[in-house]
N, C-alpha and C positions, 0 to 999 in steps of 0.2 A: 507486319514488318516494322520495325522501330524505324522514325524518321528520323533521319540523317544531319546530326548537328554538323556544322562545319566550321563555326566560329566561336569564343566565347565570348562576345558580347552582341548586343544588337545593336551598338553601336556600328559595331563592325559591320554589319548585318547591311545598316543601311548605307552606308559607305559602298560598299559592296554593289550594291543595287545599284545606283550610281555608274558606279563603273562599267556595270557589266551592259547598262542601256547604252550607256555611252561607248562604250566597243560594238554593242550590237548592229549600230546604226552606222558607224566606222570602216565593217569590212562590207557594208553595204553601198559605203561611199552618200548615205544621205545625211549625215547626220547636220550638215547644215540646215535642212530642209525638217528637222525633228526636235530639232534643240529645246522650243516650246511645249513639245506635247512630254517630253520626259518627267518635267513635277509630277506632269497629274499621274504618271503613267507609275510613280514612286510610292504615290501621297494618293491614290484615286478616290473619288466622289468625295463624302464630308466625314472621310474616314476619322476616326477620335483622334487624338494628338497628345503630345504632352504638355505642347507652347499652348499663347494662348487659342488659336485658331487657326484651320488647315491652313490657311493665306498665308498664314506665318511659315508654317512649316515647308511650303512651297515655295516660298523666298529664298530660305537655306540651304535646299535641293539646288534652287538656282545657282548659287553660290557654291555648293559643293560640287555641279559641273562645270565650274571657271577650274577649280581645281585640279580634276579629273582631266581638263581640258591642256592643261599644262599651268596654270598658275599666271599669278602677278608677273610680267617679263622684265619688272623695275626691282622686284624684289631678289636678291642673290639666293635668299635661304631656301630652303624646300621646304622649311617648314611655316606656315600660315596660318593666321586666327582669323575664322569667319567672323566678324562682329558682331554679325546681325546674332547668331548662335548664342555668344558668348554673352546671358545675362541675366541667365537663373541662380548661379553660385553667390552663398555670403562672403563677404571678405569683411569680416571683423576681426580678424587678428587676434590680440591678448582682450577678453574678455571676461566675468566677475560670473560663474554658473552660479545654481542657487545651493550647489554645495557650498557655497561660506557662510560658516556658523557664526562669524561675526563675533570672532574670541577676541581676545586682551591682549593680544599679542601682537597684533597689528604688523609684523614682519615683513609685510607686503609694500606697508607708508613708508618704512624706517629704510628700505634697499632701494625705493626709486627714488632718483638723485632730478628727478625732473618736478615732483610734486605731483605726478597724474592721481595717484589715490588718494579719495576721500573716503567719508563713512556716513551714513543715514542716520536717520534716528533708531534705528534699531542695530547698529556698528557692524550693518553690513558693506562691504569696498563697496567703488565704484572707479571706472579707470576712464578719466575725461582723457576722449582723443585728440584733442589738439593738445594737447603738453606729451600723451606718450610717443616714445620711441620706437615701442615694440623690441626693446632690449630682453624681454622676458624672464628678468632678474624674480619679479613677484612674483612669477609661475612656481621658480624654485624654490621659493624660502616658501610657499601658501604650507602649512602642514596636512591640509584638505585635501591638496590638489583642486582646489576650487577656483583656478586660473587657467584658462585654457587655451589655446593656440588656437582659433576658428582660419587654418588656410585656406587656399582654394585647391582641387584636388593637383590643377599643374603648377603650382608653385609646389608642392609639397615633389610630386614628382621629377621636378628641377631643380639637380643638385648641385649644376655650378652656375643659379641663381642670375640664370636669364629672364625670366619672369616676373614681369610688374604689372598693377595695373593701369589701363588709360584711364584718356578724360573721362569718359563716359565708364567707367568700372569696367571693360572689356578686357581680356588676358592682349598682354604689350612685350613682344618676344625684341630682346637683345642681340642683335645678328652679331656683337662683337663678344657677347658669351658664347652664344648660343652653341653648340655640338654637333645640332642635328641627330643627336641618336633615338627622338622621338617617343621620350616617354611619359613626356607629355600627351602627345596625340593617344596614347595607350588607355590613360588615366583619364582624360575629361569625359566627364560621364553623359556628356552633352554632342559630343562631335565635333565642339567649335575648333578644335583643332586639330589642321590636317598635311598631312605631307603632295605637296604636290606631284601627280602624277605625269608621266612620260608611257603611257600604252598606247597614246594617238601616233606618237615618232614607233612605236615597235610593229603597231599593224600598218602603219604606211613602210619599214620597211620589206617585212611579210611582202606584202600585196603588189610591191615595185618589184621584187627579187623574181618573178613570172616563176613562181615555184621552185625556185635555185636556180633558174638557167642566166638570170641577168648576172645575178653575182650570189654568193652562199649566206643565208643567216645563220650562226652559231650560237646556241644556249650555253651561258657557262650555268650550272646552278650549286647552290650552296649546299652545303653535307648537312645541314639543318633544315634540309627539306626532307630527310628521311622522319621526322617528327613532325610532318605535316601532313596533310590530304590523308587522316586515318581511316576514312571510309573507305579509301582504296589501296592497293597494293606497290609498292613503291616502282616497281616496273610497267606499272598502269600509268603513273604520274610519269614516265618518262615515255611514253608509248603518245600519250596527252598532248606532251610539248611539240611532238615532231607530226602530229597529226594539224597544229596550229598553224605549220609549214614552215617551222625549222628545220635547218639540213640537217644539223646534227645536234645530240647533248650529250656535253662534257660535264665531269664534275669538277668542280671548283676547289675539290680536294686534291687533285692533282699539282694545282697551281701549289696549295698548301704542303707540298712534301716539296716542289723547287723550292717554294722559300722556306723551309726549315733545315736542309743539308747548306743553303747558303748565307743564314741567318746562324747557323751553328758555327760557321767559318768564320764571320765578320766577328761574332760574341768571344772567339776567341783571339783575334786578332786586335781588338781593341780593350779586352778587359769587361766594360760593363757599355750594358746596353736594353734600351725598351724598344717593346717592339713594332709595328710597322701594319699589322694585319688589321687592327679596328680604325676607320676612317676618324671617328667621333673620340679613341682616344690622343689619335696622332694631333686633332685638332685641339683637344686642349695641351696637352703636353707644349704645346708651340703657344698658345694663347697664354696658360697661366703658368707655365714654368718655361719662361724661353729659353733660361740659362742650359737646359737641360734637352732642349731640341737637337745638339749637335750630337744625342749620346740615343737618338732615333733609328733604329738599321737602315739604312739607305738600302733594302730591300722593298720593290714593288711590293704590294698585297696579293695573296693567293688570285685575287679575279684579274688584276692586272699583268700580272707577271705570265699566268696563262694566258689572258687576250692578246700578249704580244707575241708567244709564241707564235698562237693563230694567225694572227697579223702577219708574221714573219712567213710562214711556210703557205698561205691564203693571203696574199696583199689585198684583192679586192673585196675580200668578205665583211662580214657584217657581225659584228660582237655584243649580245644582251646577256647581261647578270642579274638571275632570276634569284633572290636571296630575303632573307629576314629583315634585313638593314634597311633606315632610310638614311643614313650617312652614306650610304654606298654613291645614293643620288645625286650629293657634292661629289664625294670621291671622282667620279665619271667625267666631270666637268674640267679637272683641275688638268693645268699644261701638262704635266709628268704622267696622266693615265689618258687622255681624252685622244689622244691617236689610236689609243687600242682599244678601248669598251667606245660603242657607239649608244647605247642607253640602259637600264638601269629597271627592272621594275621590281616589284614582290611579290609574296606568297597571295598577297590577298589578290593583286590584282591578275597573279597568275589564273587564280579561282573564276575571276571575272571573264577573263579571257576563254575558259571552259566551258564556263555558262555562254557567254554573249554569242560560241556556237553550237549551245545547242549538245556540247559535247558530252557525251556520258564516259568517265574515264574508266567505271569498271568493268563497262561492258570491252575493252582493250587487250587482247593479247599483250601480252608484257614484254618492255625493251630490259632486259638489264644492262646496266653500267658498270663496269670493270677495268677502268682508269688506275683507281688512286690507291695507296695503302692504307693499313687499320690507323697508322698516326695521322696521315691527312686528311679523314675524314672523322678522328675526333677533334679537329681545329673547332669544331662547332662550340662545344663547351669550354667554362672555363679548367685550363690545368691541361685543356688536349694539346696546344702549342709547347707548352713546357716540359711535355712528355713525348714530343715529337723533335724537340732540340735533345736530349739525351740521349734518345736512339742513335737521330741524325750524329752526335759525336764519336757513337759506337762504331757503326757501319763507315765512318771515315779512318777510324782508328784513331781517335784524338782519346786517349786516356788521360795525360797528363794536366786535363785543364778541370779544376774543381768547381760544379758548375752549382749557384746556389738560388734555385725561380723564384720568384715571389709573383706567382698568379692571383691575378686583382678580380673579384669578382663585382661589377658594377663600379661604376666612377668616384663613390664614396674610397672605396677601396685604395683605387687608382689613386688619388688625392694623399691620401696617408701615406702609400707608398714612397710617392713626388716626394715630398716634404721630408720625409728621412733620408731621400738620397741627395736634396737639395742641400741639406746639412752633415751630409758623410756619413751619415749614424745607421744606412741602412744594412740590415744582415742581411745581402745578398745581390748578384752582379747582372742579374736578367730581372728585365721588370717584362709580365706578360700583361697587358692592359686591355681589358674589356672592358668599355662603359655598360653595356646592359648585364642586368644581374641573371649570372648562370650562364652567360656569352651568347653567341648569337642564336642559341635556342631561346633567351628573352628578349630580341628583339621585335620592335614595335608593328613590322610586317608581317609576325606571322599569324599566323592563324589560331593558335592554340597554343597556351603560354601552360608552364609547371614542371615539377620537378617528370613527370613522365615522361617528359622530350628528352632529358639525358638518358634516359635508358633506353629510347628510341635510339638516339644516338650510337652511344654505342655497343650498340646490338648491330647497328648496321656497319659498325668499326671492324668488328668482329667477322664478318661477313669476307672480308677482305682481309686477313691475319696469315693468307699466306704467302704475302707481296711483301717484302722488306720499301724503303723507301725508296732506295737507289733501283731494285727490282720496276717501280711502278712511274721513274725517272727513265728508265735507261733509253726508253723509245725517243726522250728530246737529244739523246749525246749527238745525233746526227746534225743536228741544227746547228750545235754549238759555234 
């Protein structure tokens, strides 16, 4: 029988482990009385390591159940650098490889306006670090390419340049850049950084709710968890969640067909407008282009927009969004959603939560879910919001409005977008904005990152093709 990958990395792997001890001991109610025995229990006997020494490695663990535990309560971000982790990466920057042939042309001397390069007696550079900038002008004129950019893998991975490093060479996260869309945590090949966890708030609601009789837990979960859990069957994954002792699961694409029929209305109503659905890119839109924050949909997000429904017709219940994101885990906090989502977690630690009981999800007779239309559960990728605003136009009858997307795949994107509509010059009046590449099937939660999750997607789009939007809406008209 082929063994069951679940993750791709073992980064994740250990993360994971982590989480799932630390749940285990949770719905056990010991886990005060266990907190100590978890390293060994991660790390046991003088098993080999990568650091220098199990003791090391067991320090980290430590540290990545503060995380697990809920995190720094001084720090606002969800995202965190374990330090102790963070301090096997180079950070030399622009450096002199031994491709330089040490030609005549010296191109490298003649473009730095600072003097860092010298040349040996054999005229090979040299780039003295106290005079460079790291402007990386020599890189480009080298004709060798014999200049090289040595970054760390989360600055590379951080592209609106919240990443420095500290005193001690440790990754130094900017909480007034920073996103939160964690792709960093994706990328450090080390772990040292991690998004802090909320599974201790989800199993203490669980386990308060006396099985739904005190009050209901609701799962909303993301349409990009059809691209997750491939070992098993996607009505197994929902069969899973409600076995964990939630009352019910909705899909989160539902939310995403209310806001596209109302997100359709506003876009015509005002002309031009970005959109509202990625936590991490609403946050920079408002961080680096403030000018441009007024032309945001004042539409909730698919998770919120449904939690309030919930909320509305369930006042006492209890609302978790089980998704890819870890921007979702600000999202949650913030005045405008935190009455309606009560916590937040992910795919991984979904996974965790499976394991910590013990659960086998394929051994599960299967729930399907049958909420939302083929547009709101392609919201996962990028292009499926902007393909679910032209529908949503059709089925209102709005033909006279010429509608021109410009769907951003990844924050680079998003950036260029900004910047031509900051300047008028952009061709076209809907900006769709995902910070992660390929939308929230590259999100830093999930399990399994690559181009095969969109066709996961939608394939499970397609599943649902014979629900119009307003068809898979029409059950909230009563609320209105």
């Amino acid at each position: 029988m082929a063994k069951i990958r679940k993750f791709d990395t073992k980064v994740q792997y250990l993360k994971y482990k982590v989480l799932r001890e630390v749940a285990r001991y949770a719905w056990q109610g010991t886990l005060a009385e266990n907190l100590l025995n978890i390293p060994e229990i991660i790390i046991p006997g003088k098993q080999p390591t990568m650091r220098c020494c199990v003791y090391k490695e067991r320090a980290v663990v430590s540290e990545r159940m503060k995380l697990a535990m809920g995190g720094d309560k001084f720090n606002p971000n969800v995202i965190e650098v374990i330090d102790i982790a963070c301090d096997e990466c180079p950070m030399g920057g622009y450096e002199v490889s031994a491709a330089c042939r040490g030609c005549l042309a010296h191109r490298c001397e003649d473009v730095c306006k600072r003097g860092a390069i010298t040349f040996d007696e054999h005229q090979k550079a040299h780039i003295d670090k106290s005079k460079c900038v790291e402007c990386g002008q020599c890189a480009k004129v080298c004709p060798y390419s014999a200049i090289t950019n040595n970054k760390r893998p989360c600055e590379t991975a951080c592209k609106v340049k919240a990443i420095t490093m500290g005193d001690h060479k440790q990754a130094k996260i900017d909480n007034d850049k920073c996103i939160s869309c964690g792709a960093c945590v994706y990328q450090c090949p080390w772990g040292a950084i991690n998004d802090k966890s909320f599974i201790l708030d989800v199993i203490d609601m669980i386990r308060l709710s006396e099985n739904n009789t005190k009050y209901k837990v609701y799962a909303i979960v993301a349409p990009s968890i059809s691209s997750q859990f491939t070992y098993a069957k996607m009505p197994q994954v929902t069969s899973g969640i409600k076995e964990l002792g939630f009352y019910s699961v909705i899909e989160a694409a539902l939310g995403a067909d209310m806001v596209a029929l109302s997100e359709a209305r506003e876009l015509v109503e005002k002309g031009f407008l970005t959109s509202s659905c990625c936590p991490a890119f609403v946050t920079y839109v408002k961080s680096q282009f403030p000018d441009l924050a007024p032309h945001i949909s004042h539409n909730l997000s698919p998770m919120a927009a449904l939690a309030k429904y919930i909320k509305k017709t369930d006042p006492g219940s209890k609302v978790v969004f089980i998704g890819p994101c870890t921007a979702k885990k600000m999202e949650f906090q913030k005045d405008e959603v935190s009455p309606y989502v009560d916590s937040v977690i992910t795919f991984e630690e979904l996974q965790a939560l499976f394991d910590s009981k013990d659960l086998d999800i394929t051994t599960l007779e299967g729930t399907d879910l049958d909420n939302a239309s083929y547009y709101g559960r392609i919201f996962a990728r990028v292009g499926g919001l902007s393909d679910a605003v032209v529908q949503s136009l059709k089925e209102q009858g709005i033909e006279n409005f010429d509608l021109k997307a410009v769907p951003c795949d990844g924050i680079e994107a998003c950036k260029v977008a900004l910047l031509k509509a900051s300047k008028r010059v952009l061709d076209g009046n809907f900006i769709e904005g995902m910070a992660c590449t390929g939308g929230c099937i590259g999100g830093a939660g999930c399990l399994t990152h690559g181009e095969k999750n969109k066709a996961d997607v939608d394939r499970y789009g397609r599943e649902a093709m014979e629900k119009t939007i307003k068809d898979a809406t029409s059950v909230l008209s009563m609320f209105d």
